[in-house]
C-alpha positions in Angstrom: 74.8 96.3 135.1 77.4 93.3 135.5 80.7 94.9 136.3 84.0 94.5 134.0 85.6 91.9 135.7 82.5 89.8 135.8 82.4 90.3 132.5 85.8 89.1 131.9 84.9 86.2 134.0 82.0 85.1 132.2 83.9 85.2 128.8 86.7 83.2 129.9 84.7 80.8 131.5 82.4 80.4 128.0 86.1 80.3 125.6 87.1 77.7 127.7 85.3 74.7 126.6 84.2 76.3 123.3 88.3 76.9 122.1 88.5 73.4 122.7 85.7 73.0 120.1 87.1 75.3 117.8 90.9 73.4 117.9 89.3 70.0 116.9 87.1 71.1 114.6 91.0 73.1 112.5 92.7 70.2 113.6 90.8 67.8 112.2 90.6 70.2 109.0 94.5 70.2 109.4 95.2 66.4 110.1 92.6 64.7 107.9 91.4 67.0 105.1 93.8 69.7 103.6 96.8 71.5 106.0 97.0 74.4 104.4 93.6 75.1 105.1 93.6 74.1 108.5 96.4 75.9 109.3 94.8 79.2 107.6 92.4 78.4 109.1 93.5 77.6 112.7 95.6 80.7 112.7 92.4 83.4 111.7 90.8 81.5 114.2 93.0 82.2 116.8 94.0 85.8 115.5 90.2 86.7 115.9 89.7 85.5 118.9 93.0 87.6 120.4 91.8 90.5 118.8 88.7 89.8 120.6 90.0 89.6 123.8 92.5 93.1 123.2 88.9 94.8 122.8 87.4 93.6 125.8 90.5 94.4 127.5 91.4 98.0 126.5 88.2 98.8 124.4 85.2 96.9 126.4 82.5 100.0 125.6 81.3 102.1 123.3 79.7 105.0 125.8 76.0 106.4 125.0 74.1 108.9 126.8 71.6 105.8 127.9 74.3 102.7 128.4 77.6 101.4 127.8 77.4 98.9 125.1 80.3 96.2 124.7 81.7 96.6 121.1 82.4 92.6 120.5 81.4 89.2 122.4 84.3 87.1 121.5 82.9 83.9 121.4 80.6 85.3 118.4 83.1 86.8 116.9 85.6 83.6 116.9 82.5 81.4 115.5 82.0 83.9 112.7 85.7 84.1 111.7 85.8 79.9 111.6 83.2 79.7 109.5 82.9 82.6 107.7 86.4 81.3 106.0 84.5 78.4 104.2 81.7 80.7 102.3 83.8 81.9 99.5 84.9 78.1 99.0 81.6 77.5 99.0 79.9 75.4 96.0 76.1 76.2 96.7 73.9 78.4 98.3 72.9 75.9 100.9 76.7 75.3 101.6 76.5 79.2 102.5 73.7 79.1 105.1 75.5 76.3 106.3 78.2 78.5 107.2 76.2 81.1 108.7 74.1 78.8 110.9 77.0 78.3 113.6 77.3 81.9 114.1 73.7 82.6 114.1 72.9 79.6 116.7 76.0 81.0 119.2 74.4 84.8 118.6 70.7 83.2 119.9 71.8 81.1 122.3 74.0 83.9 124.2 71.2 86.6 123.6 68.5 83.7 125.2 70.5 82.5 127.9 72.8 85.2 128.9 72.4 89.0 129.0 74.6 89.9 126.3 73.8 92.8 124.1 72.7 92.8 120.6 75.1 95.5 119.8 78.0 93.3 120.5 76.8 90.3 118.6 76.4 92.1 115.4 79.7 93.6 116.3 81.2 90.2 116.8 80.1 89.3 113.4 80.9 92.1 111.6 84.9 92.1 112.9 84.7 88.1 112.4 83.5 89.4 108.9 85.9 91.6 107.6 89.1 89.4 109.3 88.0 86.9 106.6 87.6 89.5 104.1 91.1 91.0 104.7 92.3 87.8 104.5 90.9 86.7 100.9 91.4 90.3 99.9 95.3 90.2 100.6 96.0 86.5 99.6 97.6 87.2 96.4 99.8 89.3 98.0 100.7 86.8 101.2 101.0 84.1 98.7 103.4 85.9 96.7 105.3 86.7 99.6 108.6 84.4 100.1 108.2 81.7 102.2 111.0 82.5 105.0 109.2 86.0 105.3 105.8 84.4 105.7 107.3 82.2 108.6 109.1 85.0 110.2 105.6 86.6 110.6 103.7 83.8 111.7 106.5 83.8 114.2 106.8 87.4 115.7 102.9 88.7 115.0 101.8 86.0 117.9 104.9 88.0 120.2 103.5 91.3 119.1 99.8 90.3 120.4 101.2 88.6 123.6 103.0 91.7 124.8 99.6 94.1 124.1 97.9 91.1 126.1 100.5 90.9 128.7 98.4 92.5 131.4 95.9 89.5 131.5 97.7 86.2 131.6 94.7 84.0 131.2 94.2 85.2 127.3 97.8 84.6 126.4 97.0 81.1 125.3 95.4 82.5 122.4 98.5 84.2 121.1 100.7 80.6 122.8 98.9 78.8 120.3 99.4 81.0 117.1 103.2 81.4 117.9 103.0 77.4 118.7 101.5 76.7 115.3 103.7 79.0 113.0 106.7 77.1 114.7 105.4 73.6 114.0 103.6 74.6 110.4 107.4 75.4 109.7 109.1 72.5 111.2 106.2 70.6 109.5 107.2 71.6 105.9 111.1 71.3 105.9 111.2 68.5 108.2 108.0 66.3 108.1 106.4 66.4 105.3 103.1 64.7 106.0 101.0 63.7 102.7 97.1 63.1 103.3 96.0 62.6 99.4 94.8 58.8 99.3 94.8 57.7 102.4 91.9 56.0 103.6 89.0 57.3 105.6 90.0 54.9 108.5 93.6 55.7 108.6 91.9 59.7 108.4 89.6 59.1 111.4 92.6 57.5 113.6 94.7 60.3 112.9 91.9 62.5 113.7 91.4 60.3 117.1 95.3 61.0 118.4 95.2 64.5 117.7 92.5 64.8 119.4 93.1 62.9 122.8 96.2 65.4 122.8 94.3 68.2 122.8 92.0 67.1 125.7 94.2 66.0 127.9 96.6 68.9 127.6 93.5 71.3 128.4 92.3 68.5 131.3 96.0 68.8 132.9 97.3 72.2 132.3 95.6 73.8 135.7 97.9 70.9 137.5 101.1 72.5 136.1 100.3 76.3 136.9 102.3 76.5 140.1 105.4 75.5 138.2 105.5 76.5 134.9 106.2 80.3 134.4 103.4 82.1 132.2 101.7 79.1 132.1 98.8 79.9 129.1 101.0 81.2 127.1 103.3 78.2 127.3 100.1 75.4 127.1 99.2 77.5 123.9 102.7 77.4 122.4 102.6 73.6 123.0 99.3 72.9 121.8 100.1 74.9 118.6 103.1 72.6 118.3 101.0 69.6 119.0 98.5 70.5 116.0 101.0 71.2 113.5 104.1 69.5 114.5 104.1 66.6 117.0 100.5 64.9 115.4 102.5 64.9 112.0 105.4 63.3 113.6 103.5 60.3 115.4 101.2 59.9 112.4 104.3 59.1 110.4 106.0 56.8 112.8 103.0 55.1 113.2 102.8 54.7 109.8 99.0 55.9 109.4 100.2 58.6 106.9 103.3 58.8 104.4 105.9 61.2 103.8 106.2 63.2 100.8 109.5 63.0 98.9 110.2 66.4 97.9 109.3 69.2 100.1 106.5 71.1 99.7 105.6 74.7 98.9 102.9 75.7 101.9 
């Protein structure tokens, strides 16, 4: 059986290209379609994939008298929660198995190519599953919840998974971006004030373009910087979650491709 840290190994190197997926697909939702979606979106994205990561860390196996089987494989489990948020937005039942189809592909292609378990694919699904069902279940209650509070969480829930994370550096981006993108959502709403509603698909697809090329090139450079930045993941995830929600705004609006609302928003 591959050993633990091999196993850790393998994971990270699979998140790494796929979270870059993953950020363009909520920051496109974010800068082009509708940001309070993309930023619900963005942050169950990156809450399942820390909870993810806290399993294979302190809860990797579930024992058996034949084999250890790995309760989750994160990348599933991520894939589920992204997509999983669209079904009950859903208009159709074809808009439905469109949803499901991401997950399902990631689940065959791991279980074809790689040697991961069934078990923890339909465990990834099943915790990807019930974040998004927690989350439609409560959201009466966080939308009645004041403002400032809701901030205050966004803020200190990402601290409270970086500490149980501490151990293992490398997954700290995860919580980096969360606390990164409850900062800028916040600075966003009292300070910026970005409007998308008519505004054309061109303006839409530039904006999409700059937030983009961010994105890249801050996960192209950030293994330059490592030897002089201290806890470097966790600070390239706080700035990407600042770029997302707060800096893409900004040059959007001083580059005129959006406008700015005049009264501020309730988010």
């Amino acid at each position: 059986m591959t050993s633990f840290s091999d196993s850790l190994v393998k994971i990270s190197i699979q998140s790494d290209w796929l979270i870059i997926l993953f950020l363009l697909i909520v920051g496109g939702i974010f800068w082009t379609i509708h940001m309070r979606l993309g930023f619900q979106v963005l942050y169950l994205t990156l809450l399942s994939m820390s909870i993810a990561h806290i399993i294979t860390l302190y809860f990797p196996y579930m024992y058996t008298n034949d084999e250890l089987l790995p309760i989750t494989q994160p990348n599933v489990q991520t894939t589920m929660t992204l997509f999983a948020f669209f079904i009950p937005l859903a208009r159709s039942r074809l808009h439905v198995l469109l949803c499901l189809t991401p997950p399902v592909l990631m689940s065959l292609l791991l279980v074809i190519l790689t040697e991961t378990h069934i078990f923890s694919i339909i465990g990834g699904i099943l915790i990807g599953g019930f974040i998004i069902y927690t989350f439609y279940r409560t959201l009466d209650w966080i939308g009645a919840m004041p403002e400032p509070y809701l901030f205050v969480s966004a803020i200190l829930f990402p601290l409270f998974l970086a500490a149980i994370i501490f151990p293992s550096e490398l997954y700290l981006i995860y919580p980096g971006i969360l606390l990164g993108s409850g900062i800028g959502v916040a600075l966003e709403v009292f300070k910026v004030r970005m409007k998308i509603s008519k505004t054309s698909i061109l303006k839409r697809t530039g904006a999409f373009l700059i937030g983009a090329l961010g994105i890249i090139l801050f996960f192209g450079t950030d293994r330059f910087i490592q030897s002089w930045i201290p806890f470097t993941e966790l600070t390239t995830g706080i700035v990407i979650g600042l770029w997302i929600t707060f800096f893409v705004p900004i040059l959007l609006i001083l580059f005129k491709i959006y406008e700015r609302k005049t009264k501020s928003r309730v988010f």
